[in-house]
C-alpha positions as CSV (number, residue, x, y, z in Angstrom):
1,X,0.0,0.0,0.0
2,X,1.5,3.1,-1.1
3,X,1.5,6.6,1.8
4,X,-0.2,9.7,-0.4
5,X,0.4,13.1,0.5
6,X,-1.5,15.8,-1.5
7,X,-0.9,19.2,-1.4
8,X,-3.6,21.2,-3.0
9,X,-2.3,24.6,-4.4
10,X,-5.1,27.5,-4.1
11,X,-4.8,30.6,-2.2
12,X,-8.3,30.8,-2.6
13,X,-9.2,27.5,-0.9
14,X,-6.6,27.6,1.3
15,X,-8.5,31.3,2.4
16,X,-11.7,29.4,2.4
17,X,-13.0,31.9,0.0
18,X,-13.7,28.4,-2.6
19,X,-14.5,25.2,-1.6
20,X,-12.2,21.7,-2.3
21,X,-13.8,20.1,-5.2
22,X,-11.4,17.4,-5.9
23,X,-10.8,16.1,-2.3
24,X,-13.0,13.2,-2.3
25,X,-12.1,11.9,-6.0
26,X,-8.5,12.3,-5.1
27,X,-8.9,10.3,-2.3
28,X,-11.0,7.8,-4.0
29,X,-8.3,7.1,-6.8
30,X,-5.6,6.9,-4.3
31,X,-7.8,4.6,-2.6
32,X,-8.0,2.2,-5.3
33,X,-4.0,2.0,-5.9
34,X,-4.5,0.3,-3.4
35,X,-3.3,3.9,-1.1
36,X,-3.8,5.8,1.9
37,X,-3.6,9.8,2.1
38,X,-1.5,10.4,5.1
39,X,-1.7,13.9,4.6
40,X,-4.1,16.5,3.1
41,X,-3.1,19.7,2.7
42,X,-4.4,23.4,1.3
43,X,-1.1,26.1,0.7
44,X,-1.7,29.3,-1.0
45,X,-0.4,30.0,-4.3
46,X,3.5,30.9,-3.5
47,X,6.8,29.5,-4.3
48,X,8.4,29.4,-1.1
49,X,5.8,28.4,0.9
50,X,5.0,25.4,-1.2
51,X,8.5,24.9,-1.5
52,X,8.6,24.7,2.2
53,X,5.2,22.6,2.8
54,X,6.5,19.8,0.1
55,X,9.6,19.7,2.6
56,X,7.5,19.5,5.4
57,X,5.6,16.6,4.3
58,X,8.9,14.7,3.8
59,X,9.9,15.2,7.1
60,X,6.5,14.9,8.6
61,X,4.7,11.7,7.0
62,X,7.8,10.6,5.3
63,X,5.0,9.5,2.3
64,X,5.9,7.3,-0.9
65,X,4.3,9.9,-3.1
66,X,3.4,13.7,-2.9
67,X,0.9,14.3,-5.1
68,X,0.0,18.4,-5.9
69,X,-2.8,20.2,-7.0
70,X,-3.0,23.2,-9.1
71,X,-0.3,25.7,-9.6
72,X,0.7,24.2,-13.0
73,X,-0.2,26.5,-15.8
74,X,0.4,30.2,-16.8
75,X,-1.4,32.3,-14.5
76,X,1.5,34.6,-12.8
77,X,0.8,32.8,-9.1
78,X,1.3,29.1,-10.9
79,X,4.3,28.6,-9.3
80,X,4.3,24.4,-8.4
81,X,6.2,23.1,-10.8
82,X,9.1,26.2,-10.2
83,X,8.6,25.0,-6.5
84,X,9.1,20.8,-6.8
85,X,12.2,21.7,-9.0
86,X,13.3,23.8,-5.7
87,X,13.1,20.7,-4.0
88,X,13.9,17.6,-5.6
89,X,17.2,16.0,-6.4
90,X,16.3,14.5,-9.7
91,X,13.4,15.4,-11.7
92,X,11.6,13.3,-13.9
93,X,9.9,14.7,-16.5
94,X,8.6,11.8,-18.5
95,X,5.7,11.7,-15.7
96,X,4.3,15.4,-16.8
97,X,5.0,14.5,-20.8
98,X,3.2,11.8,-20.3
99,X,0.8,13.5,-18.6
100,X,0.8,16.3,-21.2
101,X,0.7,14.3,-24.1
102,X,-2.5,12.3,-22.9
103,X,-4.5,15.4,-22.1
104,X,-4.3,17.1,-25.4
105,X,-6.4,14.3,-27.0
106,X,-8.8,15.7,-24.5
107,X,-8.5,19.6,-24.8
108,X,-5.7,22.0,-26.6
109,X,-4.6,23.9,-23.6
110,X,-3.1,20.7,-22.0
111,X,-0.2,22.1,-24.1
112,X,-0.3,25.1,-21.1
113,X,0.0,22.9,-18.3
114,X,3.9,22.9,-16.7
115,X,3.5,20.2,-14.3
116,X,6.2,17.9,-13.5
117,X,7.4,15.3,-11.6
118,X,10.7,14.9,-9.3
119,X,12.3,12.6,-6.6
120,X,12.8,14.1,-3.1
121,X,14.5,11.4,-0.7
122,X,12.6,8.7,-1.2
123,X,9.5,10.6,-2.0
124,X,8.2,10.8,-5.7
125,X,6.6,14.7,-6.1
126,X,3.9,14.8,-8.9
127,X,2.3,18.1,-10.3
128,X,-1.6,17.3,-11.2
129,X,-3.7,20.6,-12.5
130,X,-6.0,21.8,-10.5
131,X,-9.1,21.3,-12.0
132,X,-10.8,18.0,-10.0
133,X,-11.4,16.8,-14.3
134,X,-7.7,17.3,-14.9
135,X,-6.4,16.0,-11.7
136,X,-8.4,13.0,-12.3
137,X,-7.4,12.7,-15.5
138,X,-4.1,13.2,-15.4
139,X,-3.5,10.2,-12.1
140,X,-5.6,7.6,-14.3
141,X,-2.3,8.2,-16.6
142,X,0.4,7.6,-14.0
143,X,-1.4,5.5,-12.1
144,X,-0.2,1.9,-13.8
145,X,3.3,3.0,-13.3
146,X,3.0,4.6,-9.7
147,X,3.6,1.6,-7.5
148,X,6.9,0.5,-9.9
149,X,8.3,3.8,-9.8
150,X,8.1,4.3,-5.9
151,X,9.2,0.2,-6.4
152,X,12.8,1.8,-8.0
153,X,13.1,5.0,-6.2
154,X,12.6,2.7,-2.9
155,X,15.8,0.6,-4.4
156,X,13.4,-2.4,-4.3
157,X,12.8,-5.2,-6.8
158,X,9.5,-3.8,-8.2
159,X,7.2,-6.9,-8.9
């Protein structure tokens, strides 16, 4: 069973002046893995302080995967993907290509989205939008590698 972390990136839910709309699908995909969410967290839209949350998850819930929320396209306060790079020791962009290349089959401004993917520790980091449709989306396509790639990063035999 793989540890989830998600950190939803809204200053406007974390002001409580919008509500969560993706919390419970989230949670219902992680779910089915099969995964727990050891963490769930709201951070306003700033670089450092979700630079400093990712971190603090790490330390905290020391979870297999992080998985973000919003913060990944062109708006001047989409600053997640600036933030994981701030963090992580190795990126891996194949996960928001992947990602990318899925969701323009869907809709042409999947082309916008920036999101990527990195390894903190022992800690895979994933950008998701943060649209509940194109978070959802976007874990259905990692999800059939998730499990192998925490598997490798764990420096275990992945079955």
């Amino acid at each position: 069973m793989l540890n989830v972390a998600v950190l939803v990136v809204s200053s406007k839910i974390a002001s409580g002046a919008e509500p969560d709309q993706g919390r419970q699908e989230i949670e219902r995909m992680v779910g089915e893995l099969p995964g727990k969410v050891v963490a769930y967290n709201t951070v306003p839209d700033d670089r450092k302080a979700i630079r400093d949350r990712l971190i603090r998850l790490c330390e905290d819930f020391d979870p297999d995967v992080i998985l973000t929320m919003g913060g990944t396209g062109v708006r001047p306060t989409d600053w997640a993907p600036e933030a994981t790079r701030d963090v992580v020791d190795k990126e891996v962009p194949g996960i928001g290509e992947a990602m990318r290349q899925e969701s323009l089959k869907r809709v042409r401004t999947a082309m916008l989205s920036r999101g990527t993917a990195g390894i903190f520790g022992t800690t895979l980091i994933v950008n998701l939008p943060g649209s509940p449709k194109g978070a959802k989306e976007n874990l259905a396509v990692i999800l059939p590698v998730l499990e192998h790639t925490v598997e490798k990063i764990a420096g275990r035999k992945a079955g």
